[in-house]
N, CA, C and O atoms as a GROMACS GRO file, in nm:
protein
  568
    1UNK      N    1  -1.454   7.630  -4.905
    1UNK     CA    2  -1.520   7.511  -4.947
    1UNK      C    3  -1.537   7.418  -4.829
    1UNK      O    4  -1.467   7.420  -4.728
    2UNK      N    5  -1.639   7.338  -4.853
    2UNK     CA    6  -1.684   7.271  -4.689
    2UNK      C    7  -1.709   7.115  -4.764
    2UNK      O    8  -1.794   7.066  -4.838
    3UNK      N    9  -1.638   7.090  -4.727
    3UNK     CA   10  -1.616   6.911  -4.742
    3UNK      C   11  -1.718   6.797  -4.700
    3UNK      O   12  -1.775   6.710  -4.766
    4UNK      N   13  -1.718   6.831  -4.566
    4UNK     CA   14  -1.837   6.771  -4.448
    4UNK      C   15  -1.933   6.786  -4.398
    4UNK      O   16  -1.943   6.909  -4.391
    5UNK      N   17  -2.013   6.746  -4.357
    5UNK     CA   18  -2.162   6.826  -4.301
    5UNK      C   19  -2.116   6.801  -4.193
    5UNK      O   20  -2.074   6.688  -4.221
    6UNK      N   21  -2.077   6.822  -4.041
    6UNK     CA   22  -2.084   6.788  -3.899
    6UNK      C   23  -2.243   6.760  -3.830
    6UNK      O   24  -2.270   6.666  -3.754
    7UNK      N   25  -2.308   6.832  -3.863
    7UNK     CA   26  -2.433   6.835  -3.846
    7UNK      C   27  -2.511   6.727  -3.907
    7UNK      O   28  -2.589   6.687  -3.821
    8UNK      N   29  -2.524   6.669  -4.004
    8UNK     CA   30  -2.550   6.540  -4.064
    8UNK      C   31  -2.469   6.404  -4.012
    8UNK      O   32  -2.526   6.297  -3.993
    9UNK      N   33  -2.371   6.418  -3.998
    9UNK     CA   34  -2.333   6.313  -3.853
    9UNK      C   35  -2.368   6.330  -3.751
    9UNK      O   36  -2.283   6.252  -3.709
   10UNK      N   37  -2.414   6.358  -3.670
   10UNK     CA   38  -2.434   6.368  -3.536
   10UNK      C   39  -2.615   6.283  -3.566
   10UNK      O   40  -2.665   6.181  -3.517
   11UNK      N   41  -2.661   6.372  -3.654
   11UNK     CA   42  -2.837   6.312  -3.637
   11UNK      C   43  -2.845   6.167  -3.704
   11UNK      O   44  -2.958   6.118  -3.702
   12UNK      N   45  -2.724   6.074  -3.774
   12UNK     CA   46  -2.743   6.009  -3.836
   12UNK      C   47  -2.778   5.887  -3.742
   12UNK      O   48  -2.817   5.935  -3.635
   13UNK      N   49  -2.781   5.783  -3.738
   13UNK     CA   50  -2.855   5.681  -3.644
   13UNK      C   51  -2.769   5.548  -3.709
   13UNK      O   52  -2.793   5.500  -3.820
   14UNK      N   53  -2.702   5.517  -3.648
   14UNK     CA   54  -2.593   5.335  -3.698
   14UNK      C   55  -2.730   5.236  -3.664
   14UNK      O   56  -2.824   5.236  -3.583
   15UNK      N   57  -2.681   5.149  -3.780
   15UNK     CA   58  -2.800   5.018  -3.765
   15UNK      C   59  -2.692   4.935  -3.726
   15UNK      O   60  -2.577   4.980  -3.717
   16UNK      N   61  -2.722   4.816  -3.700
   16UNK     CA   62  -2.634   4.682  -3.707
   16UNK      C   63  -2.729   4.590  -3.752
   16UNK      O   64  -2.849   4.616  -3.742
   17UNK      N   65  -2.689   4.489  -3.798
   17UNK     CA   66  -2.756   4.382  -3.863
   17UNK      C   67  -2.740   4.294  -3.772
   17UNK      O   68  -2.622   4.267  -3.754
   18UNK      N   69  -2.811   4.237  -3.708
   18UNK     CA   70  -2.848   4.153  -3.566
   18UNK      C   71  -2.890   3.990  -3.638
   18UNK      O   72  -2.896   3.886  -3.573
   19UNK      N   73  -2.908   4.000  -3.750
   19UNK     CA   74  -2.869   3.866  -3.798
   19UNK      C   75  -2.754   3.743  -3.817
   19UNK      O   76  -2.760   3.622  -3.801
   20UNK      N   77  -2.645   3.838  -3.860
   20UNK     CA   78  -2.524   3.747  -3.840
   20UNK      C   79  -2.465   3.729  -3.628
   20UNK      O   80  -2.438   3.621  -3.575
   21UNK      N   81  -2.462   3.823  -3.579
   21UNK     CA   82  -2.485   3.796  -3.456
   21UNK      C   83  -2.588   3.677  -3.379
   21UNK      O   84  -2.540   3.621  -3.280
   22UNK      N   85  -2.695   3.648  -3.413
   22UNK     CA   86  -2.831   3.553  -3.379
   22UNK      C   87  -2.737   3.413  -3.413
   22UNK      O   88  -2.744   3.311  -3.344
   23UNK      N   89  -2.639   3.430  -3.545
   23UNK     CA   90  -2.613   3.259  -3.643
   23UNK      C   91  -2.512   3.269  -3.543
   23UNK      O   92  -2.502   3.178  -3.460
   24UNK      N   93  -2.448   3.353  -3.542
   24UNK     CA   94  -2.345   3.328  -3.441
   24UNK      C   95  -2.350   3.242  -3.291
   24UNK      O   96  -2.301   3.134  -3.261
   25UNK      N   97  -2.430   3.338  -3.211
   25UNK     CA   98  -2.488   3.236  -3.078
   25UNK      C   99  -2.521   3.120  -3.135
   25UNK      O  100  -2.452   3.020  -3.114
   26UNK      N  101  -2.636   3.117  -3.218
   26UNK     CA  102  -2.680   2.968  -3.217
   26UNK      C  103  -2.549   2.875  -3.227
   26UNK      O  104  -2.516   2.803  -3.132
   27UNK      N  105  -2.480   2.881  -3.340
   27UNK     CA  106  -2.362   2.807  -3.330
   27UNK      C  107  -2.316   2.772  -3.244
   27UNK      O  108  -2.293   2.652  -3.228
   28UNK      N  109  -2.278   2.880  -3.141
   28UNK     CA  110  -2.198   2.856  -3.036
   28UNK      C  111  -2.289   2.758  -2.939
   28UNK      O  112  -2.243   2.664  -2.876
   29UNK      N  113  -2.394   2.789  -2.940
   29UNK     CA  114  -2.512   2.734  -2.841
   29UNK      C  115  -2.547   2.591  -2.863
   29UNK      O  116  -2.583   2.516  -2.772
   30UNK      N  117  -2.532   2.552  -3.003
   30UNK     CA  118  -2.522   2.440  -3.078
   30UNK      C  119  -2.387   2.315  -3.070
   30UNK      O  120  -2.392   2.192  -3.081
   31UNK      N  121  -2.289   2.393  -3.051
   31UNK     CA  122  -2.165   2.328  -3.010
   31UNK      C  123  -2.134   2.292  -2.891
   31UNK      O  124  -2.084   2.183  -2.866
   32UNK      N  125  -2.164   2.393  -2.792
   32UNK     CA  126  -2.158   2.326  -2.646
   32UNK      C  127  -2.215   2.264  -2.608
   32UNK      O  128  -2.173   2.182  -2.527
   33UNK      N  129  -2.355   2.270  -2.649
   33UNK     CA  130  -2.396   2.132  -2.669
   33UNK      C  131  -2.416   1.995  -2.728
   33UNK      O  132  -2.512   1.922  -2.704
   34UNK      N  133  -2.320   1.970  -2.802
   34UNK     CA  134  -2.278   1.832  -2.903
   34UNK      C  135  -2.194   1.778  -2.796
   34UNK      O  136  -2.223   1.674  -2.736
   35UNK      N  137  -2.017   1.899  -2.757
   35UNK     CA  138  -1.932   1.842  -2.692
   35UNK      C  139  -1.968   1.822  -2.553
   35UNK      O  140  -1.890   1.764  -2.478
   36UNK      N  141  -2.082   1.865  -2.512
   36UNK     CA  142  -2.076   1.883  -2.357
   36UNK      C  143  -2.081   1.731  -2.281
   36UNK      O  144  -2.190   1.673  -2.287
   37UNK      N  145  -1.976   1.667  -2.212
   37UNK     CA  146  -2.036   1.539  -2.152
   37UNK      C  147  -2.081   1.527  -2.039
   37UNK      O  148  -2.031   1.567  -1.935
   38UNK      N  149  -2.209   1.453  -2.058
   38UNK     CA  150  -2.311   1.440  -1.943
   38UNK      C  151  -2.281   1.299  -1.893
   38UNK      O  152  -2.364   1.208  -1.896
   39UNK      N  153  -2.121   1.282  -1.832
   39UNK     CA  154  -2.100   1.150  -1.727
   39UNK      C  155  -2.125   1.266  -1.594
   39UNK      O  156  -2.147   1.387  -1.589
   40UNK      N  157  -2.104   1.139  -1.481
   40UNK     CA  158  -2.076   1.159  -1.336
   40UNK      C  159  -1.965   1.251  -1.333
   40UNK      O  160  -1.869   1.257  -1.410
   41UNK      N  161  -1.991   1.317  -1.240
   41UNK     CA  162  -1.876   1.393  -1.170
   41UNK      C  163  -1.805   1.304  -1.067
   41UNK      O  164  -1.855   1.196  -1.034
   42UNK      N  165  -1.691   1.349  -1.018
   42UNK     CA  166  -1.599   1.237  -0.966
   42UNK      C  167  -1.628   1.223  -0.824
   42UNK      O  168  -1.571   1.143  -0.751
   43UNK      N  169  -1.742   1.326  -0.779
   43UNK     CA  170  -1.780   1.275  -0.624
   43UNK      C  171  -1.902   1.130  -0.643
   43UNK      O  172  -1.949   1.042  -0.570
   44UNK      N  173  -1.911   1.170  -0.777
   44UNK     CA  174  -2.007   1.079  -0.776
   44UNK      C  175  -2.019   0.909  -0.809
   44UNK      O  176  -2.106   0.824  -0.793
   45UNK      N  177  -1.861   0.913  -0.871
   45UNK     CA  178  -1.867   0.774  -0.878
   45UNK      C  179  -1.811   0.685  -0.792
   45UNK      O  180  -1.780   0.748  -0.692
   46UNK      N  181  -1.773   0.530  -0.777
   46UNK     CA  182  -1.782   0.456  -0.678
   46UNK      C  183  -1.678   0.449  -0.621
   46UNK      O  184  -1.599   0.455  -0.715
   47UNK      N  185  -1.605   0.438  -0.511
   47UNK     CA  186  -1.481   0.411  -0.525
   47UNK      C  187  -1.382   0.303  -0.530
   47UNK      O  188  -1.430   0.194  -0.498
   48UNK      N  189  -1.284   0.303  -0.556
   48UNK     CA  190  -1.235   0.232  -0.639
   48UNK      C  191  -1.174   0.105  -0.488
   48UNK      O  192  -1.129  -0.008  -0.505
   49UNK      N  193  -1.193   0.167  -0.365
   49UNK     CA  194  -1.173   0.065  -0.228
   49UNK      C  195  -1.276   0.046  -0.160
   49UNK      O  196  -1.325   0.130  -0.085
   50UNK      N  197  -1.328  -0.089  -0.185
   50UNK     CA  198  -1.429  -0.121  -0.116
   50UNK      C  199  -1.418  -0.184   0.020
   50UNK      O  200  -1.330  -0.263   0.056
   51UNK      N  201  -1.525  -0.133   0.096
   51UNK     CA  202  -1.549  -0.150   0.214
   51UNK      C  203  -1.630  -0.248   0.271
   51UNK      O  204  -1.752  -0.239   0.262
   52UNK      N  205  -1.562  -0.366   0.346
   52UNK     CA  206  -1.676  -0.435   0.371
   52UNK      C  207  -1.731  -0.401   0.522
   52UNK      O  208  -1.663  -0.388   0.624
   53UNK      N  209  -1.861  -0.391   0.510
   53UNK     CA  210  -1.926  -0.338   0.604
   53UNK      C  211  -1.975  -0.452   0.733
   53UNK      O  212  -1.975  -0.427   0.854
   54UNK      N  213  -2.007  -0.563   0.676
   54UNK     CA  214  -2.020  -0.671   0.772
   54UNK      C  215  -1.939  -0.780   0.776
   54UNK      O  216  -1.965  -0.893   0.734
   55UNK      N  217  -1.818  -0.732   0.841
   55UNK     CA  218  -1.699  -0.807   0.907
   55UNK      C  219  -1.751  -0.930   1.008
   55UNK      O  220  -1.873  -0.937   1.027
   56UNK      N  221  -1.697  -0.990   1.047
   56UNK     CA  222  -1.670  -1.073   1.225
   56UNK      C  223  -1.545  -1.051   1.289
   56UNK      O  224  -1.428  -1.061   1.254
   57UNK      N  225  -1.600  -1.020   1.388
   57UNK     CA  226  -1.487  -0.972   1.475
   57UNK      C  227  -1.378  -1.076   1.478
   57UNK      O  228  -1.262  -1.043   1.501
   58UNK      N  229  -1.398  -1.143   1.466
   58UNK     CA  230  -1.303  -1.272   1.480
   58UNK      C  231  -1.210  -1.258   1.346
   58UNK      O  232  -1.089  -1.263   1.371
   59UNK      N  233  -1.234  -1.247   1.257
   59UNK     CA  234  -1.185  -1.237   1.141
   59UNK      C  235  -1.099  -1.110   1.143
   59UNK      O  236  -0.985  -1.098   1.099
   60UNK      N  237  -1.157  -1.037   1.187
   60UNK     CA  238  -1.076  -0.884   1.206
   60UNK      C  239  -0.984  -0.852   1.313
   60UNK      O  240  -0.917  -0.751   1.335
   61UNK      N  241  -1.002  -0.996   1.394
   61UNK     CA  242  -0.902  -0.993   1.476
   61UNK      C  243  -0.757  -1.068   1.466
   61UNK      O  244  -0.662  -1.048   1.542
   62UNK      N  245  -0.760  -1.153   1.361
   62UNK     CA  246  -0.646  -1.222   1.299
   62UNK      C  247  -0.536  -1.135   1.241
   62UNK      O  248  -0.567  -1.018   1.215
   63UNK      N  249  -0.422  -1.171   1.219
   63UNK     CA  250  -0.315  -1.128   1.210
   63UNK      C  251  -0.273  -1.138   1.034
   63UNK      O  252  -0.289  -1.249   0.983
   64UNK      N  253  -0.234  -1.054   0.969
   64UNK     CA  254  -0.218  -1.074   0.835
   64UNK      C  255  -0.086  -1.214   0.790
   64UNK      O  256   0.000  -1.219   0.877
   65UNK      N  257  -0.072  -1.284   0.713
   65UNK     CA  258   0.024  -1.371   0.717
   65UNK      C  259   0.156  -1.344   0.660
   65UNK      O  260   0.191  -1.308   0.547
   66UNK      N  261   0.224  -1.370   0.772
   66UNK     CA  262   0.411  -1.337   0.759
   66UNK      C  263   0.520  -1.414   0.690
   66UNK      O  264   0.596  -1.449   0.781
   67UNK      N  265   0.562  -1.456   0.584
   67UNK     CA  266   0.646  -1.596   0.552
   67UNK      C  267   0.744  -1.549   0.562
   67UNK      O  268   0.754  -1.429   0.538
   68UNK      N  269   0.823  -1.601   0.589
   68UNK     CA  270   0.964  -1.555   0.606
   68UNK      C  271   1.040  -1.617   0.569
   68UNK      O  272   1.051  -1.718   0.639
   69UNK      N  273   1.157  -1.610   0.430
   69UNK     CA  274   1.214  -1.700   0.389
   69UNK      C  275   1.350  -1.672   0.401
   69UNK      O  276   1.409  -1.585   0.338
   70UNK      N  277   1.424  -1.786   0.525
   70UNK     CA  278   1.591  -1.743   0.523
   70UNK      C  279   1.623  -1.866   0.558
   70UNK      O  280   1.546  -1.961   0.562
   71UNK      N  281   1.789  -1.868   0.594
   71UNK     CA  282   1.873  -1.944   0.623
   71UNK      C  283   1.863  -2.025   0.750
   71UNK      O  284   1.864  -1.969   0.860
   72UNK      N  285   1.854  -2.155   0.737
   72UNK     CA  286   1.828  -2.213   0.909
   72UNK      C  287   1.933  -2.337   0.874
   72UNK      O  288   1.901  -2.440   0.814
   73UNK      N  289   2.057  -2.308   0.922
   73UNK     CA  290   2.170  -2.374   0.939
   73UNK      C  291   2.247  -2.430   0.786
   73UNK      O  292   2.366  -2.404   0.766
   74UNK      N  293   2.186  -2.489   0.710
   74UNK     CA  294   2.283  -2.537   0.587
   74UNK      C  295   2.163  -2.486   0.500
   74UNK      O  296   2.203  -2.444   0.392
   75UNK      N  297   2.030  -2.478   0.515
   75UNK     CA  298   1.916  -2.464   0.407
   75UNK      C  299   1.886  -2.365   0.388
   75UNK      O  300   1.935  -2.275   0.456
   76UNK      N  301   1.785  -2.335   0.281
   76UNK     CA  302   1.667  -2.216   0.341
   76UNK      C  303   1.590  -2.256   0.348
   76UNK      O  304   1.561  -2.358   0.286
   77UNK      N  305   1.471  -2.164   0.472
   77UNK     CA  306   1.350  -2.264   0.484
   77UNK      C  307   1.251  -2.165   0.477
   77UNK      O  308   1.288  -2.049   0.493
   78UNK      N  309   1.100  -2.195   0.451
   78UNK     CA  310   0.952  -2.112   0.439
   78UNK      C  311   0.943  -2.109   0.631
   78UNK      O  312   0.935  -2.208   0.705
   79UNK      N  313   0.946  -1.954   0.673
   79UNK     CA  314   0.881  -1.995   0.815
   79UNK      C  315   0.799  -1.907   0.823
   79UNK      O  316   0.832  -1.791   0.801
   80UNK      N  317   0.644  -1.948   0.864
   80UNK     CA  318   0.543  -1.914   0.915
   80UNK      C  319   0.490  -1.871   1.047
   80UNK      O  320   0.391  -1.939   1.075
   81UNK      N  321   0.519  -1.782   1.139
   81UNK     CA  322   0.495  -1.801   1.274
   81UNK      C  323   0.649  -1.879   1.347
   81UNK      O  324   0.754  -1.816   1.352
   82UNK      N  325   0.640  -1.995   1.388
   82UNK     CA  326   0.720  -2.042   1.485
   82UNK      C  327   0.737  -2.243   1.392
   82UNK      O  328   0.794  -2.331   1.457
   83UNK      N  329   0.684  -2.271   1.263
   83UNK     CA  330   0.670  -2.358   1.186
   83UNK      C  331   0.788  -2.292   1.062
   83UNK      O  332   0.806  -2.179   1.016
   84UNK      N  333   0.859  -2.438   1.037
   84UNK     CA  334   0.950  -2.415   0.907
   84UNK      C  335   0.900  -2.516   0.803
   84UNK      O  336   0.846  -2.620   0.839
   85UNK      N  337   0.919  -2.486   0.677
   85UNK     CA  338   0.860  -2.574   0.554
   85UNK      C  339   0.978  -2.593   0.492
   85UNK      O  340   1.050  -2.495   0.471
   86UNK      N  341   1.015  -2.714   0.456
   86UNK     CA  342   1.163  -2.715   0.320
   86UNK      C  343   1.113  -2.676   0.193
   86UNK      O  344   1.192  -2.627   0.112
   87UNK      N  345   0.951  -2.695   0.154
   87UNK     CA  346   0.910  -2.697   0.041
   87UNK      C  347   0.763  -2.626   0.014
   87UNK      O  348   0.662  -2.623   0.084
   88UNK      N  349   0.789  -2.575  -0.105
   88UNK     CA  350   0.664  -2.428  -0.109
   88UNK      C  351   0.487  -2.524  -0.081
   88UNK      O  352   0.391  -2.480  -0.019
   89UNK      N  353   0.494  -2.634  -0.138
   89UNK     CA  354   0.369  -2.677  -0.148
   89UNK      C  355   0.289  -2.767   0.007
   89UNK      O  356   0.173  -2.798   0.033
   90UNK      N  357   0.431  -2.785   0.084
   90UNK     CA  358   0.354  -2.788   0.184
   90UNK      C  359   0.344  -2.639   0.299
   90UNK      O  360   0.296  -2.653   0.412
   91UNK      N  361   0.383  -2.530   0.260
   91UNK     CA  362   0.361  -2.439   0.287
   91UNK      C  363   0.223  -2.343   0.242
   91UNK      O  364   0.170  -2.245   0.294
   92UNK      N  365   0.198  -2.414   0.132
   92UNK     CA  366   0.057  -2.346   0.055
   92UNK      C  367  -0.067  -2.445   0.154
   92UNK      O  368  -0.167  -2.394   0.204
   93UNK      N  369  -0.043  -2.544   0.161
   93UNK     CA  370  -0.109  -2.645   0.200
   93UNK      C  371  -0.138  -2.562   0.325
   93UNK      O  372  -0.260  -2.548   0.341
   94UNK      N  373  -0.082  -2.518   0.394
   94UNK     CA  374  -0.079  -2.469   0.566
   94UNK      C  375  -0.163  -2.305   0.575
   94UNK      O  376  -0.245  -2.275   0.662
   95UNK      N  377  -0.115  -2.209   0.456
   95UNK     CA  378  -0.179  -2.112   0.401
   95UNK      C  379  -0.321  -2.152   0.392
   95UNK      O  380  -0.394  -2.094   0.473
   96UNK      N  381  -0.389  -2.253   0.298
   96UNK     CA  382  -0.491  -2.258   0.250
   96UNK      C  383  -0.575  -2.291   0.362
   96UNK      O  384  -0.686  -2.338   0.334
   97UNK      N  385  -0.550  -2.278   0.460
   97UNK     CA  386  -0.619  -2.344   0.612
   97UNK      C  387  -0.667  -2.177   0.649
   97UNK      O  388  -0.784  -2.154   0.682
   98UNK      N  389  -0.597  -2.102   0.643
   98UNK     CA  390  -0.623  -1.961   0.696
   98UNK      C  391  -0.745  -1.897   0.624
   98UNK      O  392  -0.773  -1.913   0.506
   99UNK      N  393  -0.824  -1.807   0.731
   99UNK     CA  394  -0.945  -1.762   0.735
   99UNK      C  395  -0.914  -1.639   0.612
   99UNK      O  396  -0.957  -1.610   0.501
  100UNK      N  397  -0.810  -1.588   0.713
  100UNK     CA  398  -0.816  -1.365   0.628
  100UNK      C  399  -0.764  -1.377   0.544
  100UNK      O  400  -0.644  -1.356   0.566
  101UNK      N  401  -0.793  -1.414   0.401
  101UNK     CA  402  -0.709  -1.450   0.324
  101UNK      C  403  -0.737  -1.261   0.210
  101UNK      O  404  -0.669  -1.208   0.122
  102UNK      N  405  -0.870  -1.222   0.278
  102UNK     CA  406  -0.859  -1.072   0.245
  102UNK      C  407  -0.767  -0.942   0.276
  102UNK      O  408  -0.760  -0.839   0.209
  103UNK      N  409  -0.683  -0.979   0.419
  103UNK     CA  410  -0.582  -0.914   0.457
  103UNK      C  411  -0.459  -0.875   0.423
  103UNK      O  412  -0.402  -0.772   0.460
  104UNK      N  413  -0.414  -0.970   0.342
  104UNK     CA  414  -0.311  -0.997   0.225
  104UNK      C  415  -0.206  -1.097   0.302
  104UNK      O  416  -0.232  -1.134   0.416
  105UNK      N  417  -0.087  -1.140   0.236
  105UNK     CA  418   0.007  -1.227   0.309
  105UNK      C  419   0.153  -1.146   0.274
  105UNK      O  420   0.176  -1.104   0.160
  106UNK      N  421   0.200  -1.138   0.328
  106UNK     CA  422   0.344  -1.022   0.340
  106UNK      C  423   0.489  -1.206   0.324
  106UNK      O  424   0.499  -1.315   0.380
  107UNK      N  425   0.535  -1.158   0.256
  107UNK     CA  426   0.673  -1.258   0.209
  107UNK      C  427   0.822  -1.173   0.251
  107UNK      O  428   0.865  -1.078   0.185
  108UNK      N  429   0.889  -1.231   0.379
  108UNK     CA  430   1.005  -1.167   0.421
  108UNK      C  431   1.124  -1.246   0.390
  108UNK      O  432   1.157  -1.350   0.447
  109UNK      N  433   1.198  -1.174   0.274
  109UNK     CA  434   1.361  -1.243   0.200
  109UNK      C  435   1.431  -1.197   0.248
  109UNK      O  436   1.458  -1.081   0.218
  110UNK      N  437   1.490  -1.258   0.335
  110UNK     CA  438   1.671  -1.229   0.346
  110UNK      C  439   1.723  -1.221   0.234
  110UNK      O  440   1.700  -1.295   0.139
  111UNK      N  441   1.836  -1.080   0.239
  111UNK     CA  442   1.927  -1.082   0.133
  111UNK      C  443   2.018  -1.209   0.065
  111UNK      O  444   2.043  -1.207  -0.055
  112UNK      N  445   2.049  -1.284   0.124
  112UNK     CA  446   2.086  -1.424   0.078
  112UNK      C  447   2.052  -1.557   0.070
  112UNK      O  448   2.110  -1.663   0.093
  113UNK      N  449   1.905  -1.513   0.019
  113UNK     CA  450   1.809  -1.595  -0.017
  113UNK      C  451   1.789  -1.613  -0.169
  113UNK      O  452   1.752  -1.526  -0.248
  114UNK      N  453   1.829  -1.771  -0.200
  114UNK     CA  454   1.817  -1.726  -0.374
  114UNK      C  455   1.673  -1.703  -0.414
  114UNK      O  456   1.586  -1.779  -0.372
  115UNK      N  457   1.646  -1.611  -0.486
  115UNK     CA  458   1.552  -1.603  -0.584
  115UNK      C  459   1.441  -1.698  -0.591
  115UNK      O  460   1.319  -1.696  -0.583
  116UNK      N  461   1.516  -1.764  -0.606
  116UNK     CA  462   1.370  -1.925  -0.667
  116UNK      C  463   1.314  -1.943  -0.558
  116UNK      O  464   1.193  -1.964  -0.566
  117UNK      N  465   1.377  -1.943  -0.423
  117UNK     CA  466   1.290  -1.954  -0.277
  117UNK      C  467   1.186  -1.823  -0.290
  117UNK      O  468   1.067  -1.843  -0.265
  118UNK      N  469   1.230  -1.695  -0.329
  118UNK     CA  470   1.169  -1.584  -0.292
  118UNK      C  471   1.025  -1.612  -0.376
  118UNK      O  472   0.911  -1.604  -0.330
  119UNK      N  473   1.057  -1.639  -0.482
  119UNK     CA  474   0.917  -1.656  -0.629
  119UNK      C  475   0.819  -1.741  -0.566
  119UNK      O  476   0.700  -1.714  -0.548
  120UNK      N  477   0.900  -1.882  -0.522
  120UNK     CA  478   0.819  -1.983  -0.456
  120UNK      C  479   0.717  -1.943  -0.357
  120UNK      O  480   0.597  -1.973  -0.358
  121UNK      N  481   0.780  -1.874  -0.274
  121UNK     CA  482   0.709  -1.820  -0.127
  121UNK      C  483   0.616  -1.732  -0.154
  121UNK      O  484   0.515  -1.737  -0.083
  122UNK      N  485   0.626  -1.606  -0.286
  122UNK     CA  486   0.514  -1.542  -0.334
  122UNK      C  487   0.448  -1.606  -0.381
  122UNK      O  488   0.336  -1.587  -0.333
  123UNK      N  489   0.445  -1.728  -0.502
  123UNK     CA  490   0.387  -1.806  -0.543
  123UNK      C  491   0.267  -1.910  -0.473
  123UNK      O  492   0.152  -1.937  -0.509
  124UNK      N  493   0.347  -1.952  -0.362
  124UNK     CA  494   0.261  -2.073  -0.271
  124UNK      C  495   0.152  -1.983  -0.225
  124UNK      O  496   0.038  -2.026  -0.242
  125UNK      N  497   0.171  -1.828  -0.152
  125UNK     CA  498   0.057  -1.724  -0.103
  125UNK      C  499  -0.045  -1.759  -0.206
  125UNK      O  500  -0.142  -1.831  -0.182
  126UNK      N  501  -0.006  -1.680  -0.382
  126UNK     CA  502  -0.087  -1.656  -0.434
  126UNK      C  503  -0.181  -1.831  -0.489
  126UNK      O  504  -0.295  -1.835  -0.536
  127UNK      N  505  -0.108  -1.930  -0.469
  127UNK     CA  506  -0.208  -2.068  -0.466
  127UNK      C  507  -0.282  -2.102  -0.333
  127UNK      O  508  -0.368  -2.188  -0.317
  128UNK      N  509  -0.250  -2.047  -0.275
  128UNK     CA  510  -0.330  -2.058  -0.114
  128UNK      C  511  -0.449  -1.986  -0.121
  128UNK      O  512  -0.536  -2.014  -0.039
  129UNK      N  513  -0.478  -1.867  -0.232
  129UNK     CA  514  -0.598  -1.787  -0.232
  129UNK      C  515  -0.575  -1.589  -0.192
  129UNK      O  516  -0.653  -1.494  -0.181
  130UNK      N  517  -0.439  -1.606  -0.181
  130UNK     CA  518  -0.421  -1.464  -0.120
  130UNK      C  519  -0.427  -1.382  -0.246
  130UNK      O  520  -0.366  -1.401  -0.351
  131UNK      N  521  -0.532  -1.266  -0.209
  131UNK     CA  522  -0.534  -1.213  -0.363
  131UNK      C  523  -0.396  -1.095  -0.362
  131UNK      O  524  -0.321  -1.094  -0.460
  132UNK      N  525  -0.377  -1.024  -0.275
  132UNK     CA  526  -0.258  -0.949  -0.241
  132UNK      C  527  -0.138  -1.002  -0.166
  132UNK      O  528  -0.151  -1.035  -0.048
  133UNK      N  529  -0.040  -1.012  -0.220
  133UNK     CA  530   0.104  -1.067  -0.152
  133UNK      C  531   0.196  -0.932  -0.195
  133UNK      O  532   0.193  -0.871  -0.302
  134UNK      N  533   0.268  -0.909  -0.091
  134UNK     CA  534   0.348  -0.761  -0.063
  134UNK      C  535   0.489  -0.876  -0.030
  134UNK      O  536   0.496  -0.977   0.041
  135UNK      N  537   0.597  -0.801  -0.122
  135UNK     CA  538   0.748  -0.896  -0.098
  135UNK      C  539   0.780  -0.772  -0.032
  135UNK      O  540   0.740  -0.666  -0.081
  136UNK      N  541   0.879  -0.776   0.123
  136UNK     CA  542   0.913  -0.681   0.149
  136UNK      C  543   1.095  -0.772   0.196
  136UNK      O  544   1.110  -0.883   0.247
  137UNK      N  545   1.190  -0.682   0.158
  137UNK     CA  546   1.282  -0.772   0.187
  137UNK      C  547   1.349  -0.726   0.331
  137UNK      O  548   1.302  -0.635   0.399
  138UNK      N  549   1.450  -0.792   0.360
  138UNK     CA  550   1.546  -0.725   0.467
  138UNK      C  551   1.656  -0.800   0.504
  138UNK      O  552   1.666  -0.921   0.487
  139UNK      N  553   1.744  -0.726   0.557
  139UNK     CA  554   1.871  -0.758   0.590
  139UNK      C  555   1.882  -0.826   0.693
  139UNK      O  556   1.783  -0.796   0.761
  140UNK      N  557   1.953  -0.914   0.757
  140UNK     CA  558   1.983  -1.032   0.849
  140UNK      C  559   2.024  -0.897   0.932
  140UNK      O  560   1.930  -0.870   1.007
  141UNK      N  561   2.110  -0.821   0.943
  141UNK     CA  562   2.105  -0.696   1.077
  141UNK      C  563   2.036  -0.645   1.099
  141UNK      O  564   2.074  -0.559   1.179
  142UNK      N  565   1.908  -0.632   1.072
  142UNK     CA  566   1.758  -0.623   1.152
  142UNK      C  567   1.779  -0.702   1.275
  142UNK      O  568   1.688  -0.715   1.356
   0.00000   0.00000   0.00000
């Protein structure tokens, strides 16, 4: 008894239905394009440090501003350069005279400097116009 034809398989011919395949792509073709986002790529946008291109030399030749707040015999005092201040507001007063106020102003605390001097001295920078003030501290054995 013969079960199978072998010969009737071999000549038979497979279809596929190429329709559910077609819904398929589209879908997919349909979705990547909903989520796809069309911003800038990251060479392309601005950066985030701007450059100013037309300086004066003069300006670029100034020195960023140094305060330095420590101990000068019984007090503490604001010193600027080779000038001491007892008090933050005539120290802002002296700040607000300065050109590079784009360079930033750097605030130097001695470790045994109270606090309220240190705030003050960042403080008077940022009323003088300095948009960046950097506290960097240090030790009297420097």
């Amino acid at each position: 008894m013969k079960l199978s034809n072998r010969k009737n398989r071999r000549d038979a011919t497979v279809e596929l239905s190429m329709t559910s395949m077609i819904d398929v792509v589209f879908l997919l073709l349909i979705f990547f394009m909903t989520t796809a986002s069309f911003v800038n790529t990251e060479r392309n946008l601005d950066s985030g440090i701007k450059v100013e291109k037309k300086s004066s030399s003069a300006a670029s030749d100034l020195e960023p501003a140094i305060v330095e707040v420590l101990r000068s015999g019984e007090r503490f005092v604001f010193r600027l350069g080779s000038r001491e201040f007892a008090a933050a507001d005539e120290l802002a007063d002296v700040l607000r005279q300065f050109d590079n106020k784009h360079d930033g102003a750097f605030v130097r605390v001695s470790d045994e400097v109270p606090f309220r001097m240190a705030a003050a001295a960042v403080q008077a920078c940022k009323h003088a116009g300095y948009a960046i003030v950097s506290y960097v501290p240090f030790s009297n054995h420097e």
